[in-house]
C-alpha positions in Angstrom: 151.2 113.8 58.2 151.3 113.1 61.6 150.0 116.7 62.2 147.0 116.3 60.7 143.8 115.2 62.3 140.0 114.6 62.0 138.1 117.3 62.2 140.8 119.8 61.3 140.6 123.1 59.0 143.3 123.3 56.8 144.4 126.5 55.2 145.6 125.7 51.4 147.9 128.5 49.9 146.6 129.7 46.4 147.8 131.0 43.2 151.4 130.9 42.6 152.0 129.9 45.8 150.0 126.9 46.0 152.6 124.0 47.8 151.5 122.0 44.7 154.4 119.2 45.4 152.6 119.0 48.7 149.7 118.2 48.0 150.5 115.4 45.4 152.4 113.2 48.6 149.2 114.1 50.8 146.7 112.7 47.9 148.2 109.6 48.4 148.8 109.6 51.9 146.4 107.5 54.4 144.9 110.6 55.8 142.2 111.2 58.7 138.3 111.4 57.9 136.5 115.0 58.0 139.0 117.2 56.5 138.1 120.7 56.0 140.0 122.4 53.2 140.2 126.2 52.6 142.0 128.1 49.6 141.3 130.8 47.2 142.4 129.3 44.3 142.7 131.0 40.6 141.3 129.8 37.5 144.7 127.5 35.7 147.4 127.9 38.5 144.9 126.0 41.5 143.2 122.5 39.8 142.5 120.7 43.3 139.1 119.8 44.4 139.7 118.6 47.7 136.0 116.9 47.8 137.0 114.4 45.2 140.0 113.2 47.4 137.8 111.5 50.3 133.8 111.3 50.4 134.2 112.9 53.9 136.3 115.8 52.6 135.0 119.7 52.6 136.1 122.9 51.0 135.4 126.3 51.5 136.5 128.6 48.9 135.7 132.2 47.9 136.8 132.0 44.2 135.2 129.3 41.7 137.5 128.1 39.2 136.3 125.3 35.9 138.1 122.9 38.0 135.6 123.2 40.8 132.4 122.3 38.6 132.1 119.0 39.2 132.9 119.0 42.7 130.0 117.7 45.5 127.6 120.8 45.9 127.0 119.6 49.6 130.5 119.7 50.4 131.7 122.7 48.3 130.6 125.7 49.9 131.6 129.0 48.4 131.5 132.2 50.5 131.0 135.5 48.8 134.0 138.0 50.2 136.0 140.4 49.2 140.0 140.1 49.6 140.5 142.4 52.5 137.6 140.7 54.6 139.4 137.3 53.6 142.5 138.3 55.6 140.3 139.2 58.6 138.5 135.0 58.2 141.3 133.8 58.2 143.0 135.1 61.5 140.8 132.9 63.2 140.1 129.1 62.8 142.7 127.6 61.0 144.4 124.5 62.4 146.9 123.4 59.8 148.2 126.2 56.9 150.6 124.7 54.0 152.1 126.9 51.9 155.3 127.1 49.6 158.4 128.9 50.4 161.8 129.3 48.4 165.4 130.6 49.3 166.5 134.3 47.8 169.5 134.7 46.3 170.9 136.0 50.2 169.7 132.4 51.2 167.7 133.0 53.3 163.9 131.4 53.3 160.9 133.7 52.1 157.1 133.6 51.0 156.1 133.6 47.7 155.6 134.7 45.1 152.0 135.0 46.6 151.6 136.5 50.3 148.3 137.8 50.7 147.1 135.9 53.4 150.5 134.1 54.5 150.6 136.1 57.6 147.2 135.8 58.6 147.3 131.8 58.8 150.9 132.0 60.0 149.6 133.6 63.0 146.7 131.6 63.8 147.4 127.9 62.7 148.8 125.5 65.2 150.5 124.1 62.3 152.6 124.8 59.2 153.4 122.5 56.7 155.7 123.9 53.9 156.9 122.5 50.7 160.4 124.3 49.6 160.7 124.4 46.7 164.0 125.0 44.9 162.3 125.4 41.5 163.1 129.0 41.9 164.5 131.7 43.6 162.4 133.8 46.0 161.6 137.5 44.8 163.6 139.9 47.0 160.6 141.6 48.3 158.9 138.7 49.6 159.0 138.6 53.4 161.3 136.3 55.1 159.7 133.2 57.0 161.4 131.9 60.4 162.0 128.2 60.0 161.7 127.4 63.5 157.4 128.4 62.6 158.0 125.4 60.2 156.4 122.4 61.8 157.4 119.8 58.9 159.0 120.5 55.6 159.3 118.6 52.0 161.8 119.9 49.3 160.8 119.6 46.2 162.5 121.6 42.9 160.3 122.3 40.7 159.2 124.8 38.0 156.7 127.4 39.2 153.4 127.4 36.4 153.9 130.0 33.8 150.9 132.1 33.0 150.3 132.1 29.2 150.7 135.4 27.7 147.4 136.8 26.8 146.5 137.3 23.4 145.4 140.5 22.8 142.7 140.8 19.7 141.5 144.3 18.1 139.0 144.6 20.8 141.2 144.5 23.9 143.5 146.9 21.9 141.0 149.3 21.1 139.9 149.3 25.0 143.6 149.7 26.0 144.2 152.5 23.9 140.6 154.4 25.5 141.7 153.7 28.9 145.1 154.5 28.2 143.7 158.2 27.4 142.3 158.3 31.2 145.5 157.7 32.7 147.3 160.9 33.8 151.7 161.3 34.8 151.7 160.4 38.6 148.9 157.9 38.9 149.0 155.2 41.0 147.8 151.8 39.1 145.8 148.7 40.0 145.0 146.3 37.1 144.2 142.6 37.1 144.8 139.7 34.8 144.3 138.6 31.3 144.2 140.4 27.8 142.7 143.8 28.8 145.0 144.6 31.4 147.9 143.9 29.1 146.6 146.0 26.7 146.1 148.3 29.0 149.8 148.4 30.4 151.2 148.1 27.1 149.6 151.3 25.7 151.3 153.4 28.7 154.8 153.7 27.0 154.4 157.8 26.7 153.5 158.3 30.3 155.9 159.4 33.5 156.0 158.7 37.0 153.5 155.9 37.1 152.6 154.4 40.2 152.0 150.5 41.3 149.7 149.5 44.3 147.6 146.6 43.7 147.2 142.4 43.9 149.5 141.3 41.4 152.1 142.2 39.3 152.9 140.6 36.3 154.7 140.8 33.0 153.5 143.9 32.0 154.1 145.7 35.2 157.9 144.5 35.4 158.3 145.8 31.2 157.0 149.2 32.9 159.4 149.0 35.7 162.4 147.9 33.3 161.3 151.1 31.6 161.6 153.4 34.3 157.7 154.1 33.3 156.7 152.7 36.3 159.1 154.3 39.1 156.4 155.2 42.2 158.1 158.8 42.6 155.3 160.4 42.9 153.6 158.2 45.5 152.9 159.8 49.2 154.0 156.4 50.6 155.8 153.7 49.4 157.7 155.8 47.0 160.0 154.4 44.6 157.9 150.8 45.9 156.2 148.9 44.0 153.6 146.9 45.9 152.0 143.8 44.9 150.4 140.7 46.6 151.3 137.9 44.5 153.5 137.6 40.7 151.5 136.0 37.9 153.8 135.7 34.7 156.6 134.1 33.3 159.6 132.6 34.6 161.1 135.4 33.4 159.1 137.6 35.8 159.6 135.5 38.5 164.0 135.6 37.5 163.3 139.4 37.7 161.7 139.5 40.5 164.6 137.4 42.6 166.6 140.6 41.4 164.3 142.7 42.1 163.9 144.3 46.3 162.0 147.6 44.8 158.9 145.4 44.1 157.6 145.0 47.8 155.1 142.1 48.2 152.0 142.5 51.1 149.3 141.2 52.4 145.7 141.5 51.5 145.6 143.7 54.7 147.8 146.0 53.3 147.3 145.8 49.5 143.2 145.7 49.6 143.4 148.3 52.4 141.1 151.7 52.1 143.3 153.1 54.9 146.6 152.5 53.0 145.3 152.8 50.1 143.8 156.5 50.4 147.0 158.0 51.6 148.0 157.5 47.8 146.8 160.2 45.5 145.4 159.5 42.1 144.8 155.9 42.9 143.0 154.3 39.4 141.7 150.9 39.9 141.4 148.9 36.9 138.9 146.3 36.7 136.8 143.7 34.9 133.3 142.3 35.1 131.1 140.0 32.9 128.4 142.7 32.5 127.6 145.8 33.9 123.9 147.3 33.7 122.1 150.9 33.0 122.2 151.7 36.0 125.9 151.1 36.4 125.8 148.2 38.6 128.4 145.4 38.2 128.5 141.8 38.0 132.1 140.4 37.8 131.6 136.7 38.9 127.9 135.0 37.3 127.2 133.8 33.8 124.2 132.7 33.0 123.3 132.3 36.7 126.7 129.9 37.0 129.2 131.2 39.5 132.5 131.7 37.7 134.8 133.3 40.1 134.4 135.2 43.0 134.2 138.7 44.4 138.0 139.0 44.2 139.4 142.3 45.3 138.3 144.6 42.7 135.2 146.4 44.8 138.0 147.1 47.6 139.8 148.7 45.2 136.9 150.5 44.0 136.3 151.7 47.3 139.6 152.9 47.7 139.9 154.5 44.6 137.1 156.8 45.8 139.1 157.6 49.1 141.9 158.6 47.0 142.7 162.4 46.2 142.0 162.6 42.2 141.4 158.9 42.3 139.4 157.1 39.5 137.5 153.7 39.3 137.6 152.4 36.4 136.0 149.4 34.6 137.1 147.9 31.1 135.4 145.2 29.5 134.4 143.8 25.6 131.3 145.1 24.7 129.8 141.6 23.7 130.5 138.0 24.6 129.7 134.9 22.6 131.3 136.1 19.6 128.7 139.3 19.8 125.8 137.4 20.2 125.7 139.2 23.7 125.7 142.5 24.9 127.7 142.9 28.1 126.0 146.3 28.9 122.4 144.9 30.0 119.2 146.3 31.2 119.7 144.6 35.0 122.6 142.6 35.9 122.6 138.8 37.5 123.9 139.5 40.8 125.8 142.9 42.2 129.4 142.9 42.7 130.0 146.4 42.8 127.4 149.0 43.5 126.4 151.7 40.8 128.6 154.7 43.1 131.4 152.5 43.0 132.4 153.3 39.4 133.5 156.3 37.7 134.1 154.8 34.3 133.1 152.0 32.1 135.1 151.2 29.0 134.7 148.9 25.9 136.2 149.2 22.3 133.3 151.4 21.5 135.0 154.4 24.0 134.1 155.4 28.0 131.0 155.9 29.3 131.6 158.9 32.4 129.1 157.6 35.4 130.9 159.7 38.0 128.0 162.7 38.7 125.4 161.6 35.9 122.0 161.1 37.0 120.1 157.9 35.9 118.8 159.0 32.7 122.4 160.4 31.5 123.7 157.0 32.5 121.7 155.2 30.7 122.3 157.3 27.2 126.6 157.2 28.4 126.5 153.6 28.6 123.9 152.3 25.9 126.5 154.3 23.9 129.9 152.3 24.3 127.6 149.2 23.7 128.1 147.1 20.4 125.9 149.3 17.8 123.5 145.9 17.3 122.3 146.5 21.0 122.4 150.1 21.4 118.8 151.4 20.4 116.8 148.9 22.6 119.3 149.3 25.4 118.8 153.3 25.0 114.9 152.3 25.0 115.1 151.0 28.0 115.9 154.5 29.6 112.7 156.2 28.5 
């Protein structure tokens, strides 16, 4: 604790990498006044609100999680930014980064499982706190750390948080199977997290020479893997690589993934970048939102004028998609939320995420609505159509 000081910016590693043992010994530490804490945290892996650990304490975040509600407003600050352009904050201003880091089998000491900004802050903080944690064993692809970069260590051994596995209902089946239809032998894949996207990846069993370049890989990825589904040989770079940023999953992922040195983990400058990412043809990012409007537009992080989550990663993606030879931008979502009380396809969105020409495709259980080349007018009649029937006619109204 001796490293840290008043006034300081300290760099909090997120996700499944967060130095969770860490942070319970500095909670109850006598630290210094005017802490500044940054981390991207996710929703149920990160539950720290650093403002509620001293009246003098800050956080900057770019990701809102439920566990971040009741924090001070004047001491929360959330920055809207997309995962590549996180990398790029964080090279600069950072005084103290902890993260987590775990021996492989070779034993030697590596990231991970989460890396996507681990070499940023390694490169600009003046120190590194890590906790090592012998909970686990490091995935093979995760890049080694030089201990002499180490500043202070503590060794804990404990086990990593499991994501629950996501229950998938009728709905998120039905919008698996549709985007499972769009999905052609040789594309490259980017999907997220939660019941769609495992849906999604589990209706894939009768495709070949699938692709993975994205943020995360989780359980379903590795089944595809295991299956030889997944096997990158038709990818311009990387081939026979599978490239993630971070593991979300079970422990049996994360056993797998020790294993495992074909699953190649990067940072967000590598895994959210256009120019890395447009080198791969038919690229297909997968993606979420909470509504999307007429016009096309998406909002993937408001409710009801509450900020939920964040930006994330998926308009890079997006982006790239488009820079991709034959690649595709898609975005699946349920048609209704509130147990159908709300349409999800709307006349204007909250805020904008991702702009209407960054998506070729939206899909609900109702089938895809083809935006790519449709003027405003055929938009609006595509989409009012995949919308839950109760909603379609004054949503296709709103067109005329």
């Amino acid at each position: 604790m001796s490293c840290l000081q008043s006034g300081q910016r300290i760099f909090v590693a997120g996700s499944s990498n967060e130095p969770t043992g860490l942070l319970e010994l500095m909670r109850d530490a006598d630290l210094p006044d005017d802490l500044h804490f940054v981390q991207f945290p996710l929703a149920g892996y990160n539950r720290t609100d650093f403002t509620a650990w001293h009246p003098s304490f800050e956080m900057t975040t770019v990701f809102m999680t439920a566990h971040l509600e009741g924090a001070d407003k004047a001491r929360l600050h959330f920055v809207p930014m997309q995962m590549r352009a996180v990398y790029d904050y964080l090279l600069a201003d950072i005084d103290v980064a902890l993260i987590q880091a775990a021996y492989g089998h070779d034993g030697r000491l590596r990231l991970g499982p989460n890396v996507d900004f681990a070499e940023a802050v390694l490169g600009t903080a003046r120190f590194v706190l890590a906790e090592v944690n012998e909970g686990f064993v490091a995935p093979a692809g995760c890049p080694l750390i030089d201990e002499s970069r180490l500043d202070a260590t503590v060794t804990t051994n404990r086990p990593l948080f499991e994501a629950p596995h996501p229950t998938i209902d009728e709905a998120a089946r039905e919008i698996g199977q549709h985007v499972a239809g769009l999905i052609r032998d040789g594309d490259c894949l980017q999907t997220g997290i939660g019941a769609i996207p495992a849906a999604i990846l589990g209706e894939l069993g009768d495709k070949n020479d699938l692709g993975l370049h994205g943020g995360l890989i989780d359980d379903g990825g590795m089944r595809l893997v295991q299956a030889g589904i997944v096997n990158g040989a038709n990818k311009p770079i990387d081939k026979g690589l599978h490239v993630a940023g971070m593991a979300l999953g079970s422990q049996e992922l994360i056993d797998w993934l020790a294993e495992t040195s074909s699953v190649r983990f990067k940072g967000a400058n590598y895994t959210h970048e256009v120019t890395v990412i447009r080198q791969l043809t038919q690229f297909v990012s997968i993606n979420s939102a909470v509504e999307v409007d007429l016009m096309g537009q998406v909002n993937a992080e408001v409710a009801n004028g509450r900020q939920i989550s964040g930006t994330g990663g998926s308009v890079d993606f997006m982006r790239a998609a488009k820079a991709s030879r034959d690649g595709r931008s898609i975005v699946a979502m349920n048609a209704t939320a509130r147990g159908g009380e709300v349409s999800r396809i709307v006349p204007r969105v909250d805020v904008v995420t991702a702009l209407r020409t960054d998506v070729d495709m939206v899909v609900t259980e109702f089938g895809v609505a083809e935006l790519q080349g449709r003027d405003l007018g055929e938009r609006v009649a595509q989409l009012a159509a995949i919308a839950a029937p109760a909603f379609r006619d004054e949503l296709a109204a709103c067109g005329r």
